[in-house]
FIMILO-714547 format. One record per residue (C-alpha): x, y, z; residue in one letter. Coordinates in pm, whole numbers, plus 50000, padded with zeros to 5 digits. Layout:
<atoms>
ATOM       x       y       z   rest
ATOM       X       Y       Z      A
...
</atoms>
This chain:
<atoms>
ATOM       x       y       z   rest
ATOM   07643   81251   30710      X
ATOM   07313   81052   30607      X
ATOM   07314   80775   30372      X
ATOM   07156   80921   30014      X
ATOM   06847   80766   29945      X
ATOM   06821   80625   29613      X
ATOM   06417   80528   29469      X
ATOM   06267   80625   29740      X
ATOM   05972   80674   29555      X
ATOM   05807   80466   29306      X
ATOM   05482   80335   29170      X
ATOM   05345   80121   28928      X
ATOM   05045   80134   28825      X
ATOM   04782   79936   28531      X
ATOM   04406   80002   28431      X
ATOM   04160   80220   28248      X
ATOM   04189   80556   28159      X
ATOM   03880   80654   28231      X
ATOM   03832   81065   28161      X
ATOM   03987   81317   27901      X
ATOM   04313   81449   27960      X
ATOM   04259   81852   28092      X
ATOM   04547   82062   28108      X
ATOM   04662   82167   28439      X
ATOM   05028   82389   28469      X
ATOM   05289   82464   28278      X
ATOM   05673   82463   28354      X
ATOM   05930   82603   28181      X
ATOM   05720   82530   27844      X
ATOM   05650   82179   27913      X
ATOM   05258   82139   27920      X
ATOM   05132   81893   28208      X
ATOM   04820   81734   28165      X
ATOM   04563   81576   28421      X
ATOM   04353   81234   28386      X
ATOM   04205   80934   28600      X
ATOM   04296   80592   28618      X
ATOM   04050   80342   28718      X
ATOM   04195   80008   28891      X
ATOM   04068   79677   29022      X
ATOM   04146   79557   29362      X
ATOM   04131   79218   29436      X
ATOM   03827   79236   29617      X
ATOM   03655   79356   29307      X
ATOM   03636   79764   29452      X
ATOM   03761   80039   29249      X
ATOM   04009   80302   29298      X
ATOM   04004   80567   29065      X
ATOM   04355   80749   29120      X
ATOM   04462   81076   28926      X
ATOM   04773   81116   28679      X
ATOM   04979   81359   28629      X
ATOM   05190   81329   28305      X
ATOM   05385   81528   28055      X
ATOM   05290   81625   27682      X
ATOM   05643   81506   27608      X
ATOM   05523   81126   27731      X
ATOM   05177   81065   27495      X
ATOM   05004   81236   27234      X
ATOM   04774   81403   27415      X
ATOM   04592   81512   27119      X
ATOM   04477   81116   27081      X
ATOM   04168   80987   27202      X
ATOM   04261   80793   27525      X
ATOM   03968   80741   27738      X
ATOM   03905   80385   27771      X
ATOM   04213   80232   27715      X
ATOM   04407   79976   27923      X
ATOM   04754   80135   28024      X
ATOM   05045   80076   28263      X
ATOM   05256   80366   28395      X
ATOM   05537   80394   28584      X
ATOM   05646   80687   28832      X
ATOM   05648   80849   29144      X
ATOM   05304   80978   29450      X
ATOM   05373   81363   29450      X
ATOM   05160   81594   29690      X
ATOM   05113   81946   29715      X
ATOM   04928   82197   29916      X
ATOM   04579   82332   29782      X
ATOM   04458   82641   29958      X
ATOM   04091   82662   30028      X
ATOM   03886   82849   30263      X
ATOM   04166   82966   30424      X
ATOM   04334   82599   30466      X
ATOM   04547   82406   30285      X
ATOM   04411   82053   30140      X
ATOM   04715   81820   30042      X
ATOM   04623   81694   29690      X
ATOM   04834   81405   29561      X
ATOM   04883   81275   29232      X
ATOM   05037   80971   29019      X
ATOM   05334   81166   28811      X
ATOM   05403   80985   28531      X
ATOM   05745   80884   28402      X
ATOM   05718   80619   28191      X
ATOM   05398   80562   28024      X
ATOM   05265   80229   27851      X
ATOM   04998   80135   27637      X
ATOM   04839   79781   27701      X
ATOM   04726   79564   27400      X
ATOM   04345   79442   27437      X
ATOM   04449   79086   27454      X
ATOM   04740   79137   27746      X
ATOM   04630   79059   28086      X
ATOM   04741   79237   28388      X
ATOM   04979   79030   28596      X
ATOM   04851   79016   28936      X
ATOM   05036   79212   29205      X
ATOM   05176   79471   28985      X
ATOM   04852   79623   28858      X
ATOM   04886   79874   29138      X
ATOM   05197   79869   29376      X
ATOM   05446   80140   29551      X
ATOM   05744   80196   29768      X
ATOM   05849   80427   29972      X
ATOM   06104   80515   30171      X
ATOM   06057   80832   30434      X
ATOM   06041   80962   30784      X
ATOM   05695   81059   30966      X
ATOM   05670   81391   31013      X
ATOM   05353   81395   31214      X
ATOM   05263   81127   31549      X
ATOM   05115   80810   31465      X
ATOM   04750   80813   31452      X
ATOM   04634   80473   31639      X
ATOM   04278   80389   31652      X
ATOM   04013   80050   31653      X
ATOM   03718   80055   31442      X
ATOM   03335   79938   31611      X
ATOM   03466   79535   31496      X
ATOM   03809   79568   31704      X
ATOM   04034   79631   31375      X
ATOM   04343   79803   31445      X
ATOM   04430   80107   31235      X
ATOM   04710   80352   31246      X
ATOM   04744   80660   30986      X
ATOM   05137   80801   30890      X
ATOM   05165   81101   30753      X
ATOM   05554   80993   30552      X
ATOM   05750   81281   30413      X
ATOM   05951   81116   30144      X
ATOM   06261   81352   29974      X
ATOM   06277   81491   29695      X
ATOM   06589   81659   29514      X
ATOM   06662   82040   29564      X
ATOM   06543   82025   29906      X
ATOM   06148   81951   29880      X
ATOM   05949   81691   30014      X
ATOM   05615   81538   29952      X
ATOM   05363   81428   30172      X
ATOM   05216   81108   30164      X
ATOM   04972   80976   30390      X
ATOM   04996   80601   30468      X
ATOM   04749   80344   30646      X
ATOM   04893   80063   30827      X
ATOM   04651   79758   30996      X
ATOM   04700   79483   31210      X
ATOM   05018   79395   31362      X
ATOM   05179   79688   31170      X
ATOM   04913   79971   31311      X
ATOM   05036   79824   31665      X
ATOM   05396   79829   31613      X
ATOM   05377   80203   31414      X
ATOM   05184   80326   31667      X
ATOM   05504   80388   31920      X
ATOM   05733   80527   31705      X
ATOM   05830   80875   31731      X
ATOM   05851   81167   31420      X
ATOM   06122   81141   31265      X
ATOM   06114   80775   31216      X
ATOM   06253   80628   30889      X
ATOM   06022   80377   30695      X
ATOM   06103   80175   30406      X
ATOM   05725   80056   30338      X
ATOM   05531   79836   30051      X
ATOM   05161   79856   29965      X
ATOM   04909   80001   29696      X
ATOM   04770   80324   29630      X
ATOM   04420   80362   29720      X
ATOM   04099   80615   29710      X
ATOM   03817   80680   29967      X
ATOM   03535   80907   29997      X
ATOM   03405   81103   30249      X
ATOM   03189   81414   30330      X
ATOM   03306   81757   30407      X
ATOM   03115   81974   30591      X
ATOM   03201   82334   30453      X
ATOM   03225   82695   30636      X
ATOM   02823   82761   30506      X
ATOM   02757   82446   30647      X
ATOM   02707   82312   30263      X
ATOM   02786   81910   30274      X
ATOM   03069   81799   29971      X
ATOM   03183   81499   29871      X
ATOM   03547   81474   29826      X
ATOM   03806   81218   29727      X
ATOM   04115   81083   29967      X
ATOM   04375   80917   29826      X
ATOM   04631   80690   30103      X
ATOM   04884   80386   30073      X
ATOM   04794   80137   30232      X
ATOM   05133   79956   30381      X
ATOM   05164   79586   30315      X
ATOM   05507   79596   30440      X
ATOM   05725   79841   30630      X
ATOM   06049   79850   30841      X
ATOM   06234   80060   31046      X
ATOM   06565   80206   30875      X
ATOM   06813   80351   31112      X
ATOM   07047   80628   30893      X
ATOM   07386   80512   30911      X
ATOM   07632   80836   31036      X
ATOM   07954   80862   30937      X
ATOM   08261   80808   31181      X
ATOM   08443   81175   31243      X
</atoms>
């Protein structure tokens, strides 16, 4: 029997709301609403990141773009069909939700960090960019209760890509790092060019977790 996993999901996340809250589905009549959260990396680039987050969490009917907030929860993913594909879409869902005074700075390292704790569900995608960088993309299916899982694409570098880039689906990784966006073009069916949004972790840490079994 395999060891439950307890928090194997989390994220924390501080910075600027940045566009109005839109509605976006309803469950069970609890309205969830959609917004973007603009953060600072170190290097002075900017990830804007979308959140997910209950009308039972914030007024939604306040004005909120533009303010400095912190919010605590979990990287959820789910499958958008278009053109006859699916697109995994991930989010920020929002547990806890808190509003930053003007005056209080964000503490460095906790403005945007995340752990996670999965098993690859797809082969290790090793590569080196034009400058020799190594690279190696994880697709990590983390649990979820009642028997889903969400999807999380993860981008390790260095001495990490190397080391990830031999190990085999099914893998369990307990990994640390930061939420990130990139764009890129999509070339469409009609040959139409559009320019999307990717959102990854990028792994600071990881390590191999073998599930303990129990004795029969």
């Amino acid at each position: 029997m395999k060891k439950k996993m307890i928090n194997n999901n989390q994220i924390t996340v501080s910075g600027e709301l940045v566009s109005e809250f839109s509605f976006d589905h309803e469950v069970f009549g609890e309205k969830f609403y959609t917004t973007k959260l603009s953060v600072e990396r170190k290097s002075g680039n900017i990830d804007v990141l979308p959140i997910l987050i209950s009308e039972r969490i914030i007024d939604i009917k306040r004005e909120w773009k533009g303010e400095m907030v912190k919010v605590y929860g979990q990287v959820r993913s789910y499958n958008k069909h278009e053109e006859n594909k699916s697109r995994l879409i991930l989010s920020v869902f929002v547990k806890q939700f808190e509003n930053l005074a003007d005056d209080e700075p964000l503490q460095s390292g906790d403005e945007n960090s995340i752990s996670l704790d999965g098993y690859i569900c797809k082969p290790p995608i090793y590569r080196e960019t034009p400058l020799g960088r190594e690279i190696a993309d994880i697709l990590l299916a983390v649990n979820r209760p009642y028997g889903k899982s969400d999807y999380i694409p993860t981008i390790c570098w260095g001495r990490n890509a190397r080391f990830t880039s031999g190990l085999k689906v099914g893998t369990r990784l307990q990994i640390e790092g930061r939420i990130q966006s990139r764009e890129y073009i999509k070339k469409k069916e009609d040959g139409e060019l559009e320019k999307r949004t990717a959102y990854e972790v990028s792994v600071s840490k990881m390590e191999v977790v073998k599930d303990e079994q129990s004795e029969d």
